[in-house]
C-alpha positions in Angstrom: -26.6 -12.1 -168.0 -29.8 -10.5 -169.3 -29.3 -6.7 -169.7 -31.1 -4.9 -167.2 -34.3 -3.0 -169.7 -34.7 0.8 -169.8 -38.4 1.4 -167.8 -40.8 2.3 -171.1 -42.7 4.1 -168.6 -40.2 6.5 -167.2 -41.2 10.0 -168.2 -38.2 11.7 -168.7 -37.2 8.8 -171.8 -33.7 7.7 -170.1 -32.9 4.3 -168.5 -33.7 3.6 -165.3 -30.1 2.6 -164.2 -28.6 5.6 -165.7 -27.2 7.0 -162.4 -27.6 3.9 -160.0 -28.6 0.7 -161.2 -29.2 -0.3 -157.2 -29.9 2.9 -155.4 -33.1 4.7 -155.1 -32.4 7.0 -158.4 -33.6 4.2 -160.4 -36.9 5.0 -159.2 -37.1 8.5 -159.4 -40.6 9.7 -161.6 -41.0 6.4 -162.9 -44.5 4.5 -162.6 -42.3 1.4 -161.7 -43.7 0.3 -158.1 -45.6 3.6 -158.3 -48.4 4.4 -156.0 -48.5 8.1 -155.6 -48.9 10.6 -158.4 -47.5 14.3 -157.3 -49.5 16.7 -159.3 -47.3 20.2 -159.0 -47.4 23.4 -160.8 -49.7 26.5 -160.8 -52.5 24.3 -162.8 -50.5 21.1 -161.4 -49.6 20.2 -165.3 -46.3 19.2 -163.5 -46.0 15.2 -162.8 -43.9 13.5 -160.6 -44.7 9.6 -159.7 -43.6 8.8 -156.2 -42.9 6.1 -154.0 -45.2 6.2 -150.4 -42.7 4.6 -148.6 -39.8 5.9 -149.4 -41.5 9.3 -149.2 -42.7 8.8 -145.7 -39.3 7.6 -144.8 -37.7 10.6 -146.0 -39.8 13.3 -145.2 -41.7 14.8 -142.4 -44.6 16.0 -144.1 -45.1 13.2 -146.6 -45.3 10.4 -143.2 -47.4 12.5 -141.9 -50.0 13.0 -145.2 -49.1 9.1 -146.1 -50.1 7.3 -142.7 -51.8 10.1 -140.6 -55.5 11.8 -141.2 -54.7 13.5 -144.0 -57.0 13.2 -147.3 -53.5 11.9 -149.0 -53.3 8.8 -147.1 -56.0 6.9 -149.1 -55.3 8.7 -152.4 -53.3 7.8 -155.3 -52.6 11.1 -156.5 -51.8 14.4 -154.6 -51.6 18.0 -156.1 -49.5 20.4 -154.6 -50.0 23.9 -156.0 -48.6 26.3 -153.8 -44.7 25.6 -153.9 -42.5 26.9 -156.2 -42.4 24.1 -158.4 -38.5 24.1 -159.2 -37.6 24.4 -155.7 -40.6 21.4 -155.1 -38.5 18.9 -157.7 -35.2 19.8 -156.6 -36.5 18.3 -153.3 -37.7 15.4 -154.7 -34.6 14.8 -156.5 -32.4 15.1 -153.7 -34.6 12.7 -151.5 -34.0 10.0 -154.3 -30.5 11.0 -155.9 -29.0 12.0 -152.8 -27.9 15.1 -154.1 -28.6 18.4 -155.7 -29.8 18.4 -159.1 -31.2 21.8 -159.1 -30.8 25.4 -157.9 -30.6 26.4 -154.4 -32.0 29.9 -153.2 -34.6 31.7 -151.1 -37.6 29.7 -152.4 -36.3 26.2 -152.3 -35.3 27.1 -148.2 -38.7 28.5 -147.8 -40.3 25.9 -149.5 -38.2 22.9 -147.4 -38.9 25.0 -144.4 -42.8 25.5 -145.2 -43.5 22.0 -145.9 -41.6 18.6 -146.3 -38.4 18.8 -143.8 -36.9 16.0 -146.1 -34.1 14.1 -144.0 -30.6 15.2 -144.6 -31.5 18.4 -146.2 -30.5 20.6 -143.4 -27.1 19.2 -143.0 -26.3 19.9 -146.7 -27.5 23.3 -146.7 -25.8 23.9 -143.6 -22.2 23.5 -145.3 -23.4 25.6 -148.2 -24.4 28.1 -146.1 -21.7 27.8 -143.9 -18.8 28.3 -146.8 -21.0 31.2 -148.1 -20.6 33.2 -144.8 -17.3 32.4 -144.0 -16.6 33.6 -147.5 -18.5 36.5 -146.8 -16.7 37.3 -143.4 -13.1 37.1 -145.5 -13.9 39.5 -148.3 -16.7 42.0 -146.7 -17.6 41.5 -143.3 -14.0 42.7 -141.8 -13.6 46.1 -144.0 -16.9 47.1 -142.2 -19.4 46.6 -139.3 -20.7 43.6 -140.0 -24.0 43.7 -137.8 -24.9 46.9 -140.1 -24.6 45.0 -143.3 -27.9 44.1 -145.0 -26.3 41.3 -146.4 -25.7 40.0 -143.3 -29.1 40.7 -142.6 -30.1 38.4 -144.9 -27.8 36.0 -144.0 -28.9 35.4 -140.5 -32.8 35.4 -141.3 -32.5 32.5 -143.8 -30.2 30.7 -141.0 -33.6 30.8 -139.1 -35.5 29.9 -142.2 -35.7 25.9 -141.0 -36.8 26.4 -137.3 -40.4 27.1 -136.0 -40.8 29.9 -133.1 -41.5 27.3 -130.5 -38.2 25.1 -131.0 -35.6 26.4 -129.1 -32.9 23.9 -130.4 -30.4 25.2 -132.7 -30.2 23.8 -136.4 -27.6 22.8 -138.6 -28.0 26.2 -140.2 -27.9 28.2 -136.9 -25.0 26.3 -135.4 -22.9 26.8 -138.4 -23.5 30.8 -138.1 -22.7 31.0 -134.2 -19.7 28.9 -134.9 -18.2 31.5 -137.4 -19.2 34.3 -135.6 -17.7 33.0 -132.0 -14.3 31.8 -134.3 -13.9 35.5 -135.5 -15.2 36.9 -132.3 -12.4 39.6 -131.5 -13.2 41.5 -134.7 -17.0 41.1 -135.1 -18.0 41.4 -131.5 -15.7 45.0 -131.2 -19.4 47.3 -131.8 -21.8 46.2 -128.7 -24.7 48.6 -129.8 -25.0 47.3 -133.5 -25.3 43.4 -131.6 -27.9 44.6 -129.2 -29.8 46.1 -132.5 -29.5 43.1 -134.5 -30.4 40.8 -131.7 -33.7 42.7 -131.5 -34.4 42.7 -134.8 -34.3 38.9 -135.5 -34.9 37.9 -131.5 -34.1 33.6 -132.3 -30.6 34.9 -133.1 -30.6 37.3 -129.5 -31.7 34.4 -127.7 -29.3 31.7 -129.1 -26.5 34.2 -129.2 -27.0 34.6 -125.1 -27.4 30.8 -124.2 -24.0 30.7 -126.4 -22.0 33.5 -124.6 -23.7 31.8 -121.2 -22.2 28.1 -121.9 -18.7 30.1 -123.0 -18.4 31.7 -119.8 -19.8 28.6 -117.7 -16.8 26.3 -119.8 -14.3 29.5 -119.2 -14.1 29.7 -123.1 -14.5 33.2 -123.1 -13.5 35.6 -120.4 -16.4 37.6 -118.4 -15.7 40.8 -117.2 -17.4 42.6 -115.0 -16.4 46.4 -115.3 -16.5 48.6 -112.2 -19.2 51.0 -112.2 -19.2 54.9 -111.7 -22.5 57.6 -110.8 -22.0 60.7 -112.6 -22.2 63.8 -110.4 -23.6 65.9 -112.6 -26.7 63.6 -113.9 -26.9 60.7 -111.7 -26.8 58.1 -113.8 -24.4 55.2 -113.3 -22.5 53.5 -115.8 -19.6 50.7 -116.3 -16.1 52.0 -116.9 -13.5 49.9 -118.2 -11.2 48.9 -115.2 -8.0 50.2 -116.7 -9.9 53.9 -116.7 -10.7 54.2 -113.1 -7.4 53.4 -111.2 -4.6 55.8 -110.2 -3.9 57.2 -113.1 -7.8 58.1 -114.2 -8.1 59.1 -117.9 -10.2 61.8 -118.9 -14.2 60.4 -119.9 -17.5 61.6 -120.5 -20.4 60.6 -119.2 -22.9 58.9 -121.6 -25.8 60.6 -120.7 -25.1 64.2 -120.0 -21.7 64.4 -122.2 -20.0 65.7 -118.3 -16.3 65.6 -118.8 -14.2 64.4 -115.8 -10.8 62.8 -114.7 -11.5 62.0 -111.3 -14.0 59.4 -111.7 -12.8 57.0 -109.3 -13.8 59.6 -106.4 -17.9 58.5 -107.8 -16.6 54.4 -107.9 -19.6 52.6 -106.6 -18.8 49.7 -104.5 -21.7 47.4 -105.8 
């Protein structure tokens, strides 16, 4: 049998069977069946020759520039200037490799996020990002409050990274985090105020983190408990108290507001 040739006109000089002699690798930045040039880079000296169709069957943006209204769909060279250019051919690479060839981080997410949604993409980083937090939970987030970590900041707003304001699905990425934090529930969920905070603060992760606790409590996963509330004599102002503190045996509290210091709170129980 007649040896398969290297392709003279691959740019990076190596043969194209060298990872898969019958997957899609083989054509990865080589002019063979060519018919898009992807210009990238701040002066777009960076080339990349690409494949239409199995661009536009991989990616979001690509179908969309390839066989929509876009200038691109009639041209036989594009130029893409305003993406990181690393993060731009590590997605490129992954679309024909099928895996990661370069280095993940803030800029590829934003960049994947920003522009091509490439198929499969989202699943992968999903199990990255998923081992990083869990890892993170294990060592750090257990010796201290974990909603008032920074890293964990950070952590939940590149979880949101991948979905627009208007889709109210969750991701890979964002089902990954609720996961872990509804398996380790006892110890991160202990500080109420700090989750009330952080849902603010990033508002997707409030809203998912309700319609999560609401489907618990509809499947009886999670117990909800509705604790008996008391008006403060002093101030007026009503507040829960936790049912085992207003019984027959009343334990000395304080009112939240006014600091009013009382162990016969179940004399102000109101019957709601």
């Amino acid at each position: 049998m007649t040896p398969i040739p290297s392709d003279p006109a691959n740019g990076s000089g190596r043969s194209a069977d060298e990872h898969n002699p019958y997957g899609f690798a083989q054509f990865y930045n080589t002019t063979t069946l060519s018919d898009i040039t992807i210009r990238y880079g701040e002066n777009g000296e960076r080339i990349i020759h690409g494949h239409k169709f199995f661009l536009a069957g991989h990616s979001k943006w690509f179908k969309a520039a390839f066989t929509g209204q876009f200038a691109e769909n009639e041209k036989k060279a594009i130029t893409l200037k305003e993406d990181n250019p690393d993060a731009l051919e590590a997605v490129l690479k992954h679309a024909y490799y099928g895996v990661f060839t370069g280095t993940r981080g803030d800029d590829y997410l934003e960049n994947l996020n920003r522009n091509y949604l490439f198929i499969g993409l989202q699943e992968l980083l999903a199990a990255e990002f998923s081992t990083n937090l869990k890892a993170y939970i294990e060592q750090q987030g257990m010796k201290k409050k974990l909603a008032e970590c920074t890293e964990f900041m950070n952590l939940l707003r590149r979880a949101y990274l991948f979905r627009a304001p208007e889709d109210h699905h969750e991701t890979p990425l964002v089902s990954q985090l609720l996961d872990l934090l509804f398996d380790n529930c006892g110890e991160i969920f202990s500080n109420t105020a700090t989750w009330v905070k952080l849902s603010l603060e990033i508002v997707e992760f409030g809203r998912d983190l309700f319609a999560r606790l609401a489907g618990k409590v509809e499947k009886q996963d999670l117990p909800f408990v509705m604790y008996p509330k008391v008006e403060c004599p002093s101030c007026r102002i009503e507040f829960p108290v936790k049912s085992e503190f207003v019984g027959n045996n009343p334990m000395w509290l304080y009112c939240p507001s006014c600091g009013s210091r009382r162990g016969d709170w179940t004399n102000y129980r109101i019957n709601e």
